[in-house]
Backbone as ProteinMPNN parsed JSONL, in Angstrom:
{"seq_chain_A": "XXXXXXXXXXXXXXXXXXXXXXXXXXXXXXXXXXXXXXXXXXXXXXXXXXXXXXXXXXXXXXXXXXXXXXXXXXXXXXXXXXXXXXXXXXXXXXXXXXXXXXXXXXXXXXXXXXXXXXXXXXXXXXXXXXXXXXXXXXXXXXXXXXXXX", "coords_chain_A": {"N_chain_A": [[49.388, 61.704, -24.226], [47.841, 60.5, -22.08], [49.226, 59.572, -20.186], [49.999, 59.088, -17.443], [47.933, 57.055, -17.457], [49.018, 54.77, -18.842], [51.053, 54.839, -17.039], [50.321, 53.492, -15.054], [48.754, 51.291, -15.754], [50.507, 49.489, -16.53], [52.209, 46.29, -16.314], [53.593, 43.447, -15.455], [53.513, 41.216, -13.822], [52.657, 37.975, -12.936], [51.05, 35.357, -14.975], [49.181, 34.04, -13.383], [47.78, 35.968, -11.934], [45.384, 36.419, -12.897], [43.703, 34.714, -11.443], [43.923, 35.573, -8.927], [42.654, 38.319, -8.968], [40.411, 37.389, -10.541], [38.856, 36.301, -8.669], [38.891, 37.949, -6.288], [37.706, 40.193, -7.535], [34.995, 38.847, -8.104], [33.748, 38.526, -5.688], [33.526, 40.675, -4.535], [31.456, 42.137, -6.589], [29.53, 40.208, -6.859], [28.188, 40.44, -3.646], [28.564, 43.022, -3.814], [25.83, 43.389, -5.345], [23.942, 41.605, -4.386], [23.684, 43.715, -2.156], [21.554, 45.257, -2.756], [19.856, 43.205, -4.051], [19.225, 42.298, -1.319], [18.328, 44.07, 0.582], [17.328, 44.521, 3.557], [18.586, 42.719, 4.917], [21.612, 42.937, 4.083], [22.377, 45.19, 3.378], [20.754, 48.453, 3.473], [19.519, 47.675, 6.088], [21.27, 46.367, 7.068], [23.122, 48.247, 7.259], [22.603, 50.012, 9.445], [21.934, 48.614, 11.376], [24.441, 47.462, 12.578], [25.36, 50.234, 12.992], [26.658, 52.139, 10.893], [26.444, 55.432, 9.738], [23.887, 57.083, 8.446], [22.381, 55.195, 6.914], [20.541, 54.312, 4.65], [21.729, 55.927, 2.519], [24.49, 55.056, 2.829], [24.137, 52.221, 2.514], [23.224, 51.378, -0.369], [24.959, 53.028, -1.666], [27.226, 51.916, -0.693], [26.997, 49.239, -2.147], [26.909, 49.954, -5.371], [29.494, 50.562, -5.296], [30.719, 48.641, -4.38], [30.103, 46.666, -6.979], [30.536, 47.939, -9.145], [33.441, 48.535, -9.033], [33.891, 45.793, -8.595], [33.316, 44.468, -11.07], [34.579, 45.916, -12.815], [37.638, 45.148, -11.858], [37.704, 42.133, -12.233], [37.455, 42.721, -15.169], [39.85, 43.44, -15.509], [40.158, 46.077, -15.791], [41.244, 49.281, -15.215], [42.66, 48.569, -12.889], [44.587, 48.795, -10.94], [43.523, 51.465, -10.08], [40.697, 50.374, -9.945], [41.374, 49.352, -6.723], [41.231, 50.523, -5.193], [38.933, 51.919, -4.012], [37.517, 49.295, -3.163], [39.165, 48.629, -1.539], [39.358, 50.675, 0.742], [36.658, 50.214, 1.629], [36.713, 47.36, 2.364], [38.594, 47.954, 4.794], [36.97, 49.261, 6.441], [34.699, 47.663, 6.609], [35.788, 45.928, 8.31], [36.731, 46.976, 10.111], [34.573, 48.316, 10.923], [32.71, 45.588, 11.528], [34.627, 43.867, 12.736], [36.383, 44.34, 14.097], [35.166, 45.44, 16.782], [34.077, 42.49, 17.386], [36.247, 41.016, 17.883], [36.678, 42.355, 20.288], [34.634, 41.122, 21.49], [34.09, 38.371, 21.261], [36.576, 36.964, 21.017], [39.651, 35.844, 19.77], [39.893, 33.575, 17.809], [37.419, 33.236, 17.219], [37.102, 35.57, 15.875], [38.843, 35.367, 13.733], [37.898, 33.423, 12.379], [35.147, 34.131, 11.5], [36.397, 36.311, 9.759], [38.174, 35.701, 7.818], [37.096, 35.864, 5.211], [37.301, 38.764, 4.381], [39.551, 39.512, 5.135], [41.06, 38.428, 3.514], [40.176, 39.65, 0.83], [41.137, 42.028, 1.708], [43.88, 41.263, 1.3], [44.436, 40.67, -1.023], [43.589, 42.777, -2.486], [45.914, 44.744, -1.652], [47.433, 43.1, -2.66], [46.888, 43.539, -5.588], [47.355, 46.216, -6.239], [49.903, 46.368, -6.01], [51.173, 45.068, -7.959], [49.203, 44.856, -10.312], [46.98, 44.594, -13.747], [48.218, 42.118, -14.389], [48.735, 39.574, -17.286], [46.52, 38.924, -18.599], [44.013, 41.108, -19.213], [42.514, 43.965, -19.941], [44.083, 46.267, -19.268], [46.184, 45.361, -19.351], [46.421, 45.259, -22.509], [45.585, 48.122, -22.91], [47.92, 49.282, -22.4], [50.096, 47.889, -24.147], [49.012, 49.022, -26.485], [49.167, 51.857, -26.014], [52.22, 52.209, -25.788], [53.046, 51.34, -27.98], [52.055, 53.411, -29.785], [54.012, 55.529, -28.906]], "CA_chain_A": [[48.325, 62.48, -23.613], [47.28, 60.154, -20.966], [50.886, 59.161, -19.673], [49.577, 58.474, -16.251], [47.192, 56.131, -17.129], [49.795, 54.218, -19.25], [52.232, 53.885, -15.951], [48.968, 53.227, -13.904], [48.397, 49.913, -16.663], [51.93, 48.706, -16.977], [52.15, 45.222, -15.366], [54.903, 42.565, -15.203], [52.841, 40.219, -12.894], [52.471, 36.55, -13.739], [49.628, 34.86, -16.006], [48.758, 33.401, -12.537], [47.238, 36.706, -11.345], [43.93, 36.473, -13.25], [42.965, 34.196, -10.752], [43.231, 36.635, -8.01], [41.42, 39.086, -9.889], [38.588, 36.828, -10.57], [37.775, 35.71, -6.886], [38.849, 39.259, -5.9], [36.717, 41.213, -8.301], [33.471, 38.15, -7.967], [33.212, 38.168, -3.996], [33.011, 42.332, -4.345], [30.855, 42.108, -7.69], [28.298, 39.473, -5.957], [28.128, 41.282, -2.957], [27.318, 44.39, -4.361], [24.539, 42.948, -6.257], [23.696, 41.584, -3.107], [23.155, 44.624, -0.954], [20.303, 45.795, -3.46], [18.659, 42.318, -4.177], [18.355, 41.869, 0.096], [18.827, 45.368, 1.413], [17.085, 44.397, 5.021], [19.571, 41.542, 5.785], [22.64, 42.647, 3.545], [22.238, 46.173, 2.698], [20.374, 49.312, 4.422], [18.667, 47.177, 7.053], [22.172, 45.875, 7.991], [24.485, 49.149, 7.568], [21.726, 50.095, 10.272], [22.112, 47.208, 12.896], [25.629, 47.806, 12.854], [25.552, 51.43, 13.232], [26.65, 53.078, 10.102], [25.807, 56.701, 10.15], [23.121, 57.437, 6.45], [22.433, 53.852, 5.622], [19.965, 54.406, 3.207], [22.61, 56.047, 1.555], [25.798, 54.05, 2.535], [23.84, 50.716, 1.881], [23.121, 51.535, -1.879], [26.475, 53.814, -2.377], [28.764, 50.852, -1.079], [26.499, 47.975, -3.372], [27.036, 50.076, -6.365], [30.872, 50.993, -5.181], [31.237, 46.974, -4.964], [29.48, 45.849, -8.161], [31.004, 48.034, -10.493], [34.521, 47.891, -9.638], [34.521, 44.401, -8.469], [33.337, 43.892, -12.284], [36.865, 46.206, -13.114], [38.451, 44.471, -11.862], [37.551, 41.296, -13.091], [37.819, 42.734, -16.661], [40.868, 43.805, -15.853], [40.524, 47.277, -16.334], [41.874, 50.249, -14.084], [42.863, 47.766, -12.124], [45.123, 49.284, -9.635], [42.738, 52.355, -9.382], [39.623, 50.361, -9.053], [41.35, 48.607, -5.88], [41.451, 51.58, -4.237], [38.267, 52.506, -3.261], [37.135, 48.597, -2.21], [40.201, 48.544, -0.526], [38.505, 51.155, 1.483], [35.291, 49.339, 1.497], [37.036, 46.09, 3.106], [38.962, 48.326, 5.667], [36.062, 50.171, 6.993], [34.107, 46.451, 6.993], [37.096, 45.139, 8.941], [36.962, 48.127, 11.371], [33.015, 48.009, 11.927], [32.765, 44.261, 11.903], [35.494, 42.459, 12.667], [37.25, 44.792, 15.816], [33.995, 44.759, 17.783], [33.892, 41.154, 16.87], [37.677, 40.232, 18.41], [36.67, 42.37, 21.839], [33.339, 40.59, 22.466], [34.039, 37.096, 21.152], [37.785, 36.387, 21.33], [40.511, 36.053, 18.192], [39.372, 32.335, 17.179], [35.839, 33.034, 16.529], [37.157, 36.279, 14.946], [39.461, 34.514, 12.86], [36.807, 32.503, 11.495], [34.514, 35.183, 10.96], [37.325, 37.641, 9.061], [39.148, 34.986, 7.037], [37.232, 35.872, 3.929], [37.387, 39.975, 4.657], [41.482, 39.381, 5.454], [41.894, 37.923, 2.012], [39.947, 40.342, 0.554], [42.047, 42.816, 2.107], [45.458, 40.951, 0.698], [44.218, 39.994, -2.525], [43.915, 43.703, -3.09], [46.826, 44.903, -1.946], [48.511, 42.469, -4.214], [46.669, 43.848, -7.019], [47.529, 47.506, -6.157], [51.346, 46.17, -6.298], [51.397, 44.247, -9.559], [49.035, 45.137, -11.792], [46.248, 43.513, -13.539], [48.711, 41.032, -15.499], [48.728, 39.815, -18.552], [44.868, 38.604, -19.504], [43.058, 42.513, -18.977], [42.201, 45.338, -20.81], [45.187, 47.232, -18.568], [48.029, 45.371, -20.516], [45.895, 45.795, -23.784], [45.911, 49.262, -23.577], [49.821, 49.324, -21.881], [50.639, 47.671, -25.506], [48.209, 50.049, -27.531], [50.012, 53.279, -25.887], [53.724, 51.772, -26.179], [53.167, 50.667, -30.012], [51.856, 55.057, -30.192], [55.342, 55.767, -28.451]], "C_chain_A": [[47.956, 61.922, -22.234], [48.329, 59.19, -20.333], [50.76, 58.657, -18.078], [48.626, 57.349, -16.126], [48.394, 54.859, -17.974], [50.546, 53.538, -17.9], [51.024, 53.081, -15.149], [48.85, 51.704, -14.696], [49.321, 48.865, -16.787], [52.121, 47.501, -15.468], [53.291, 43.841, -15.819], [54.225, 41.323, -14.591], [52.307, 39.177, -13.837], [51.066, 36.004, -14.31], [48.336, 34.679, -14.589], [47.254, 34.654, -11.646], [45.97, 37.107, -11.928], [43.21, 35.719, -12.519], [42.589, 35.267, -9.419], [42.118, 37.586, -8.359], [40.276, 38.931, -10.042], [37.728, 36.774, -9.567], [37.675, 37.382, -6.511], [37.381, 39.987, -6.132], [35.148, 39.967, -8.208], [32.811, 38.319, -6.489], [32.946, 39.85, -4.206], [31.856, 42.289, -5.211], [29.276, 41.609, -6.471], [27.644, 40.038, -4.599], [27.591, 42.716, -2.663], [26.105, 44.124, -4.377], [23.7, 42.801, -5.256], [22.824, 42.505, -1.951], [21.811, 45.417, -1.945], [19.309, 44.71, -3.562], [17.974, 42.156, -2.385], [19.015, 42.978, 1.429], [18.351, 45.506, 2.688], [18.655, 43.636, 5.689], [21.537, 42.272, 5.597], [23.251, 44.589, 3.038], [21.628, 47.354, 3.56], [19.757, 48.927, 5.882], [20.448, 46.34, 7.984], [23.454, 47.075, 8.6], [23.32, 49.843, 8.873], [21.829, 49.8, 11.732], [23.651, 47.771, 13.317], [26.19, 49.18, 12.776], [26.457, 52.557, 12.321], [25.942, 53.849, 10.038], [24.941, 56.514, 8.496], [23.092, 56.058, 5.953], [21.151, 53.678, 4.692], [20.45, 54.729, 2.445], [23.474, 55.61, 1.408], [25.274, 52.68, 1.855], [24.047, 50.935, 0.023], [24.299, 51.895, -2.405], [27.126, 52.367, -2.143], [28.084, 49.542, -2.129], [27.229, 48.585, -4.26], [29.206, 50.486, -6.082], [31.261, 49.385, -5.982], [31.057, 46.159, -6.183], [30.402, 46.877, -9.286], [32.823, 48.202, -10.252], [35.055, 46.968, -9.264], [34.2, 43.986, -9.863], [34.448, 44.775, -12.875], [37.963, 45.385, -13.215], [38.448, 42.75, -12.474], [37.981, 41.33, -14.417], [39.211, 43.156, -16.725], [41.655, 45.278, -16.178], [40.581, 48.538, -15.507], [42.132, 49.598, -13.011], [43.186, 47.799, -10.412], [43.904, 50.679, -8.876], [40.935, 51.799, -8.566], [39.628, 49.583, -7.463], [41.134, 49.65, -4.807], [40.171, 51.73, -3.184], [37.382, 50.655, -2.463], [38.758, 48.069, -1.195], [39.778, 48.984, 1.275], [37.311, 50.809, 2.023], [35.37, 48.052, 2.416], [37.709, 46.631, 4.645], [37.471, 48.637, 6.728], [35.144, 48.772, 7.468], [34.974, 45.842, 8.038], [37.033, 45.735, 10.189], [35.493, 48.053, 12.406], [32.431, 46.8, 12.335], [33.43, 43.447, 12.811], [36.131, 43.189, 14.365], [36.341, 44.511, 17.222], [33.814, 43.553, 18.09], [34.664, 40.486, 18.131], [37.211, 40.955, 19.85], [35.941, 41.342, 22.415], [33.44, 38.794, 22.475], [35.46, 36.633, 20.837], [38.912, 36.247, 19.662], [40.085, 34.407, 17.666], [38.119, 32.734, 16.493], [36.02, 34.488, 15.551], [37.909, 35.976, 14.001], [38.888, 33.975, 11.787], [36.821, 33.002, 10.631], [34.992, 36.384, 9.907], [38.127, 36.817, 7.923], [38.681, 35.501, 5.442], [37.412, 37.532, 3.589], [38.645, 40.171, 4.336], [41.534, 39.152, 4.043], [41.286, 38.521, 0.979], [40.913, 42.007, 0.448], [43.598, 42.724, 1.302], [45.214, 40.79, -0.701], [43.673, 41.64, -3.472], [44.691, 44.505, -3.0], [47.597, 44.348, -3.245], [48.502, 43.266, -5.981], [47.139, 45.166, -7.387], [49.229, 47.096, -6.769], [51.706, 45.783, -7.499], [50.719, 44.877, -10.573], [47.568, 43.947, -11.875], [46.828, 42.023, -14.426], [48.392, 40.824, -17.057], [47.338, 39.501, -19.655], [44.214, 39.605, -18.766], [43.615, 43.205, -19.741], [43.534, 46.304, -20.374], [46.286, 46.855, -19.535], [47.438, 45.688, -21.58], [46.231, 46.959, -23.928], [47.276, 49.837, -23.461], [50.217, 49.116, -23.197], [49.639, 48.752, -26.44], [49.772, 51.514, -26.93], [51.403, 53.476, -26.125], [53.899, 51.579, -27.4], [53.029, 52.232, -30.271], [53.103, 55.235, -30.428], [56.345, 55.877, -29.301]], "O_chain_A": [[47.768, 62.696, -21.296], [48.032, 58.031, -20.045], [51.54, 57.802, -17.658], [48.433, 56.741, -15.073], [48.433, 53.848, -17.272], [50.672, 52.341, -17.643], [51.196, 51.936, -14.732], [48.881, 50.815, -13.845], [49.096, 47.686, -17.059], [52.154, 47.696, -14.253], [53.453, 43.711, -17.032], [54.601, 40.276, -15.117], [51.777, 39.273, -14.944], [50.023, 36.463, -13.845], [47.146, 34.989, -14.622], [46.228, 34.318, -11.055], [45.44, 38.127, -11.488], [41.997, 35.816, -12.705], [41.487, 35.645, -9.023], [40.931, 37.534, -8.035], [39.318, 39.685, -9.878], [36.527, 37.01, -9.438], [36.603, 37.984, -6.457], [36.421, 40.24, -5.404], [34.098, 40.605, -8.285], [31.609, 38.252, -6.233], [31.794, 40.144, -3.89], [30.872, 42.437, -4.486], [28.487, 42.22, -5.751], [26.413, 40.034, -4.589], [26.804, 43.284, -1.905], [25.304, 44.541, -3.541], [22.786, 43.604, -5.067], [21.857, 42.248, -1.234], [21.208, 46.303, -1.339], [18.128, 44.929, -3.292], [16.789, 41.975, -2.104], [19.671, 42.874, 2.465], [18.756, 46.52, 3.256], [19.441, 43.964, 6.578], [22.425, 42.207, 6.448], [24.303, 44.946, 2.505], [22.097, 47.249, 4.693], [19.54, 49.799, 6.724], [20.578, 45.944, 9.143], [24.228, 47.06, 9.558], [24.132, 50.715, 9.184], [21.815, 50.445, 12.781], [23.859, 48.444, 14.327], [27.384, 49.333, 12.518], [26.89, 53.601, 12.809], [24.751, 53.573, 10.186], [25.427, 55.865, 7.57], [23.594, 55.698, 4.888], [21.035, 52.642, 4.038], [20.136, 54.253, 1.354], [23.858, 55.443, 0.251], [25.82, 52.14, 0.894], [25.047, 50.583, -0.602], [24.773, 51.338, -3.395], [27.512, 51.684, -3.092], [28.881, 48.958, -2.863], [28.36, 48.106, -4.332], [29.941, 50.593, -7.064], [31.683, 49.005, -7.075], [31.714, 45.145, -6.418], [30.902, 46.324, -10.266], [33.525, 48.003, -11.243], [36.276, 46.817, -9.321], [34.825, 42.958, -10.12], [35.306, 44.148, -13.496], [38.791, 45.044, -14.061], [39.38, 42.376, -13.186], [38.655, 40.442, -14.939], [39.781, 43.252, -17.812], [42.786, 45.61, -16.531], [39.458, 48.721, -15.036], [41.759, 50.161, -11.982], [42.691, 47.355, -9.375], [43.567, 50.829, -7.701], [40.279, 52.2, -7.605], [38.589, 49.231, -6.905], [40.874, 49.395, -3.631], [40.249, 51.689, -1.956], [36.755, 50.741, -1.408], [38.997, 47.197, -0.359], [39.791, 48.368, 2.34], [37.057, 51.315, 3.116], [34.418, 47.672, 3.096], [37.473, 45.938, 5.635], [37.251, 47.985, 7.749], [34.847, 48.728, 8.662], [34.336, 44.997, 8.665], [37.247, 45.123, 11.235], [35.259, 47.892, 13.603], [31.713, 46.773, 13.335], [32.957, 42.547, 13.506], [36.241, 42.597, 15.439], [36.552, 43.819, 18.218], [33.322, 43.383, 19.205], [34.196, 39.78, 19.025], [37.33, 40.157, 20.78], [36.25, 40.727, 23.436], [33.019, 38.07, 23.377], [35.387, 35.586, 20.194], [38.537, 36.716, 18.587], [40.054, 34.566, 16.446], [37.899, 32.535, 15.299], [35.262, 34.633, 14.591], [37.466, 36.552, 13.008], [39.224, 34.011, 10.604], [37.473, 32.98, 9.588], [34.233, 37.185, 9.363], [38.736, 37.505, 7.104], [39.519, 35.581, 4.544], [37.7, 37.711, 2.405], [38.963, 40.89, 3.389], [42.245, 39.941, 3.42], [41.701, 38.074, -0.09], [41.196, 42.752, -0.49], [44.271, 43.652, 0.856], [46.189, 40.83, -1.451], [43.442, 41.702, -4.68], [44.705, 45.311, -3.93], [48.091, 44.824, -4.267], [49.289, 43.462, -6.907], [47.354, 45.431, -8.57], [49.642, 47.523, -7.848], [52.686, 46.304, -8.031], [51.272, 45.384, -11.549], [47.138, 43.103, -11.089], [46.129, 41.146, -14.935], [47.932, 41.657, -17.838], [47.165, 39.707, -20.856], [43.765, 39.253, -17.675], [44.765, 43.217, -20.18], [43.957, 47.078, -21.232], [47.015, 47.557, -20.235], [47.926, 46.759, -21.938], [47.033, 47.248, -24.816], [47.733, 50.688, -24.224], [50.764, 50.107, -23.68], [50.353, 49.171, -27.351], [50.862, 51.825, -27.411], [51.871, 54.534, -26.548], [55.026, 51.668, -27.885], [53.907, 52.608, -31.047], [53.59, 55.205, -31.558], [57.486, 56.083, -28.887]]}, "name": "protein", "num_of_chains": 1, "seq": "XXXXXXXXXXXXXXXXXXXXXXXXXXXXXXXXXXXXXXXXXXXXXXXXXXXXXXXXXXXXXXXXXXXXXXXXXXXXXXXXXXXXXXXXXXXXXXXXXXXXXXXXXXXXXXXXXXXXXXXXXXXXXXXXXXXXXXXXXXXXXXXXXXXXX"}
């Protein structure tokens, strides 16, 4: 019945990749949480400063984007789909942050400033490519639907 979410679950990727996952899915998770506990500094008062269009509504929409499927991913579960949309989430931060950043203050100090964004960025590609490995709910149900089969 749900044959797409099966290929969507199926993962090969080493034990090792629950670590990505964790930092991955905690720095989005925390973050989220984040833009609601200190929505001047971190949240509507900042998508603001930095000239996001509706940030009373982007602030809150991207918290709750980041908190629930940086905790996905963590558990492991839709793994590849929930990278998708902070994939988007890190681009768009990358684009309104970080480019402005490299004209006005040079590629060192943007370097710095982007290192944990960048690996944000790679650390969900990766996950899009692999999978969520073998400790998540994704291989769980990969072996539930294959044992149906």
């Amino acid at each position: 019945m749900f044959r797409w979410l099966a290929v969507l679950n199926r993962t090969e990727a080493p034990r090792a990749t629950v670590l990505i996952r964790l930092i991955v899915g905690w720095v989005f998770l925390s973050e989220g949480v984040q833009k609601f506990l200190y929505p001047d500094a971190l949240g509507v008062g900042r998508f603001a400063k930095i000239g996001i269009p509706s940030p009373a509504f982007f602030g809150p929409f991207v918290g709750a984007v980041e908190t629930v499927f940086g905790g996905l991913l963590i558990l492991g579960f839709l793994t590849r789909l929930s990278a998708i949309p902070l994939l988007i989430d890190i681009a768009v931060a990358i684009w309104t942050t970080k480019v402005p950043m490299l004209a006005k203050d040079g590629f060192w100090s943007t370097a710095h400033e982007a290192r944990v964004d960048l690996s944000m960025l790679f650390g969900l590609i990766f996950l899009i490519s692999v999978g969520a490995g073998p400790f998540g709910v994704d291989k769980a149900m990969a072996k539930k639907s294959k044992a149906k089969v």
